[in-house]
C-alpha positions as CSV (number, residue, x, y, z in Angstrom):
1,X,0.0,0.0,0.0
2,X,1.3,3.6,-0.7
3,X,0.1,6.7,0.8
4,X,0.8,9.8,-1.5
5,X,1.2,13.1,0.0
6,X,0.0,16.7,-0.8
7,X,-1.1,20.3,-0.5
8,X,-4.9,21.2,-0.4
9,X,-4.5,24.3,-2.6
10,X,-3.1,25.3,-5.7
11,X,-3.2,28.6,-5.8
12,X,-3.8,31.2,-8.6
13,X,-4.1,30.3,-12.6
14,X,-1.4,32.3,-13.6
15,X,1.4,30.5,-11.6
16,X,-0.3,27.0,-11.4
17,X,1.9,25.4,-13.4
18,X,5.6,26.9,-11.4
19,X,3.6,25.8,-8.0
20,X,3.1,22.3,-9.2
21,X,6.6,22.5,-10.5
22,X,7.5,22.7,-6.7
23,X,5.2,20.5,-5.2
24,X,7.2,18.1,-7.8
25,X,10.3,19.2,-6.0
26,X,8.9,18.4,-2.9
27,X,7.9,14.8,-3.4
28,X,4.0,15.5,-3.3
29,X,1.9,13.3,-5.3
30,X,-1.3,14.7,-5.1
31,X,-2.5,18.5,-5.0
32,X,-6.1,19.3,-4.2
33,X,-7.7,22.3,-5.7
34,X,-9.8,24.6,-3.4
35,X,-12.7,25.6,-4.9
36,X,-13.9,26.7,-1.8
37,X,-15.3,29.8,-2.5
38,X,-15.2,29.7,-6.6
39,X,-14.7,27.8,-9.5
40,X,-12.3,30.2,-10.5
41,X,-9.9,27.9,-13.0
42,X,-11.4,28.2,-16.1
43,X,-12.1,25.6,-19.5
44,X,-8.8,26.6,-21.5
45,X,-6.6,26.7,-18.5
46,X,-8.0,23.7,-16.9
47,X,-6.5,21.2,-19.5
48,X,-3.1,23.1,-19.9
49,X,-2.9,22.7,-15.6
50,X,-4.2,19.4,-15.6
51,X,-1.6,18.4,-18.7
52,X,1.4,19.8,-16.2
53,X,0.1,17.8,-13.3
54,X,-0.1,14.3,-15.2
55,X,3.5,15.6,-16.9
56,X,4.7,16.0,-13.6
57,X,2.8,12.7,-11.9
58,X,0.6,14.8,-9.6
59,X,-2.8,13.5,-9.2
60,X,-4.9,16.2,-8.8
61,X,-8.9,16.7,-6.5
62,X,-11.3,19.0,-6.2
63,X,-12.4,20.7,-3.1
64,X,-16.3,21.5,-4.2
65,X,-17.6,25.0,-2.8
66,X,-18.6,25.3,1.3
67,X,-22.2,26.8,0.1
68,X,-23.6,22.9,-0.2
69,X,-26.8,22.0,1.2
70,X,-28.7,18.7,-0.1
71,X,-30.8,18.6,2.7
72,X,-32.2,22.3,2.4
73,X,-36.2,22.6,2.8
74,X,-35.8,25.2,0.4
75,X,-35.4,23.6,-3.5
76,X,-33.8,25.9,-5.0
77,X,-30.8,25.8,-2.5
78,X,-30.8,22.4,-3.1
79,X,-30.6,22.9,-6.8
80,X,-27.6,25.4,-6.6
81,X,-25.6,23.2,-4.4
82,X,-26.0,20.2,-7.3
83,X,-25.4,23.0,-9.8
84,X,-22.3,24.0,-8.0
85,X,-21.0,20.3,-8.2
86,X,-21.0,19.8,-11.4
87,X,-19.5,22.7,-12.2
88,X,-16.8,21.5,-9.9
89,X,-17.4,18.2,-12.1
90,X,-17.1,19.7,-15.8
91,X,-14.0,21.6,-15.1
92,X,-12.3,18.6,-13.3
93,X,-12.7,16.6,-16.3
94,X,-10.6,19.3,-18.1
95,X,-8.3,19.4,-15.8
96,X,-8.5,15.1,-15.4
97,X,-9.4,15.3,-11.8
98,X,-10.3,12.0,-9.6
99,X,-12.9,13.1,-7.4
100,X,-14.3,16.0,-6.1
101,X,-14.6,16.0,-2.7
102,X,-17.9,17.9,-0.8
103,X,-19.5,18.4,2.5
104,X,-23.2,17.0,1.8
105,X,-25.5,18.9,4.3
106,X,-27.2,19.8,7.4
107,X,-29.8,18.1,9.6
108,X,-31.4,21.3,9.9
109,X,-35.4,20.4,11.6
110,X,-34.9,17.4,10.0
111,X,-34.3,13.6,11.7
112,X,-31.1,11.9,10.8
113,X,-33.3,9.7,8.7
114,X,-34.8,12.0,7.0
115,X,-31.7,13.7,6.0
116,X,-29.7,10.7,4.9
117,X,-33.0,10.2,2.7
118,X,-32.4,13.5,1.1
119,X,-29.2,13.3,0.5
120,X,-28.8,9.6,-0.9
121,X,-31.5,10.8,-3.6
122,X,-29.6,13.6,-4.5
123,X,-26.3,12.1,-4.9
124,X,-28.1,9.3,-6.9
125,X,-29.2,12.0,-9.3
126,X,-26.2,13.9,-9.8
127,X,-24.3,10.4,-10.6
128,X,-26.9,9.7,-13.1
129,X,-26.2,13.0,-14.3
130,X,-22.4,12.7,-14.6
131,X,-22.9,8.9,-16.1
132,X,-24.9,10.3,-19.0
133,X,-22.4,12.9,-19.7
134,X,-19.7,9.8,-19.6
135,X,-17.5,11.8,-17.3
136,X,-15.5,9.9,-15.0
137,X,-14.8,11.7,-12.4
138,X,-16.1,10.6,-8.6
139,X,-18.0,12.7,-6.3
140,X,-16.5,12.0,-2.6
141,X,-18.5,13.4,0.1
142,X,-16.6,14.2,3.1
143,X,-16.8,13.0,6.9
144,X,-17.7,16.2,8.6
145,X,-16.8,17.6,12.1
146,X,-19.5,19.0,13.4
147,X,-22.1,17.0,15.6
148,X,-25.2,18.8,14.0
149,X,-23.5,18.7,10.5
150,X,-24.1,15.3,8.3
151,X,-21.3,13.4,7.7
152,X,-20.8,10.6,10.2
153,X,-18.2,8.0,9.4
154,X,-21.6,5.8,9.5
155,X,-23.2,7.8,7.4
156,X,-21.2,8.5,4.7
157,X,-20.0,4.9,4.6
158,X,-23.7,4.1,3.9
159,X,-23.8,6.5,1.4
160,X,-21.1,4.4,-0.4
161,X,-22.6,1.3,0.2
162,X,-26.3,2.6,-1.1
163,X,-25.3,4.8,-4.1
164,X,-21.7,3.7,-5.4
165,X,-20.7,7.2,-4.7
166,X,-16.9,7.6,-3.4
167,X,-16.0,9.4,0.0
168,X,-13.3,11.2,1.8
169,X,-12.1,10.2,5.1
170,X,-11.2,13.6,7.0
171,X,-8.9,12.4,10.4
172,X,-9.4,16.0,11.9
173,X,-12.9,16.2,11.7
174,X,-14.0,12.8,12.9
175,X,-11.6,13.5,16.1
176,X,-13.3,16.8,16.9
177,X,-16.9,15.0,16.1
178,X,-16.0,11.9,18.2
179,X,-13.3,12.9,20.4
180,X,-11.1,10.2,19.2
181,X,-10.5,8.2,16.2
182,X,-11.1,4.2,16.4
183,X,-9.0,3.3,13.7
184,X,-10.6,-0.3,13.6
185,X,-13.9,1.3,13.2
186,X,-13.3,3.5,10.1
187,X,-11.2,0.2,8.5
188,X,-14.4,-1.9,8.6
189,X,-16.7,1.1,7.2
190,X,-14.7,1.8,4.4
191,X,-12.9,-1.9,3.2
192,X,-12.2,0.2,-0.6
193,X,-8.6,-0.4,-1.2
194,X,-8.2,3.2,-2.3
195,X,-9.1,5.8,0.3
196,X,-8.9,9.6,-0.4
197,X,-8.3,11.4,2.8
198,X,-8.1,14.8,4.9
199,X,-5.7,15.5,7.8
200,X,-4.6,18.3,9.9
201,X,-4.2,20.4,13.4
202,X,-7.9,20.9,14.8
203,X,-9.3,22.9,17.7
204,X,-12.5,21.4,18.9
205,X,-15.2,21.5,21.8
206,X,-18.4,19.5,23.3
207,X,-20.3,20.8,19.4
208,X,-17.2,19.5,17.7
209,X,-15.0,21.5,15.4
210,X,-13.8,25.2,15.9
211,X,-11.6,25.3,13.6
212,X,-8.4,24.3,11.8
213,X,-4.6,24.9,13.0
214,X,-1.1,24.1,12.2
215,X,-0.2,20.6,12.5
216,X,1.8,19.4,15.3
217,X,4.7,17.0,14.3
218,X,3.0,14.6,16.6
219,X,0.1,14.4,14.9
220,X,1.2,13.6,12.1
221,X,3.0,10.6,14.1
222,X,0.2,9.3,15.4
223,X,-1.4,9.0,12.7
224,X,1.0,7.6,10.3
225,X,1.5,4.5,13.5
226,X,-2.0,3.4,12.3
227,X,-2.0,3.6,9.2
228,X,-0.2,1.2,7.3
């Protein structure tokens, strides 16, 4: 097994191709783009970028925009967020992106049921969506950190198992959503062979996440001693 290594962030057009020139130098393997706030690469520079990545053997991701909700009572939220993924989608294929990865939803005044309901139909559609366009890119959503956000490690592991969708393990945010990360428990909910995953620093409280830090040298220990 191999774990490759990289950046979340790519930085602006003009000088993508010179960062992933270092990232190169550095020994990363993967970069992921942060769409965060935008979709701000473009048609015609997506495939000279993604060209420069495969040149240089960087497998590039997509981190879909923070304004997602597929659990939204209101339908034309619901709508945009899809919208906004397969925008992340079309461009990724340009740029011959993996996955894009994407935080699903809220409970909201919903039950947990009812949410995961929500959100497994709406994933289903947008993967009929992106199977009729014959794109190949994989939608990942993303174990969140939050308790009243969705994204369990259960949950999005069922996700996977009821749609064929991909996922994204994030370390950080299952540790400030569970206090701890059982290693043997996230192992039997996702048995893929290939795993696409999040780490870093995290400050967290009884509600889960605060928000992100700098990651201690000793995190990063611990977590490499259980992962093989």
């Amino acid at each position: 097994m191999t774990i490759k290594f990289g950046p979340a962030g790519l930085g602006p057009v003009a000088n993508a191709e010179k960062v992933l020139g270092q990232y190169k130098k550095f020994g990363f393997k993967i970069c992921e783009i942060a769409f965060t706030y935008s979709v701000y690469i473009k048609k015609d520079d997506a495939e000279r970028i993604g060209k420069k990545a495969k040149e240089l053997g960087i497998d590039l991701s997509i981190h879909a925009p923070y304004f997602i909700n597929l659990n939204s009572l209101e339908k034309e939220k619901v709508e945009a967020s899809k919208k906004r993924i397969l925008k992340c989608c079309e461009i990724g294929e340009e740029l011959g992106v993996k996955r894009v990865v994407f935080h699903p939803g809220y409970y909201g005044k919903m039950s947990r049921e009812e949410t995961y309901k929500n959100i497994k139909r709406e994933i289903q559609e947008l993967m009929n969506y992106i199977k009729e366009k014959k794109w190949k890119i994989k939608i990942s959503p993303e174990t969140m950190g939050k308790v009243n956000v969705f994204g369990s490690p259960e949950e999005i592991s069922q996700l996977v198992k009821d749609t064929g969708c991909d996922f994204c393990i994030d370390f950080a945010h299952i540790l400030a959503r569970e206090k701890k990360v059982d290693y043997t428990k996230i192992k039997k909910l996702f048995p893929q062979k290939e795993w696409h995953c999040h780490f870093s620093g995290i400050v967290y409280g009884e509600k889960g996440e605060k928000h992100h830090k700098t990651t201690e040298k000793e995190d990063w220990k611990n977590l490499l001693k259980k992962l093989k």
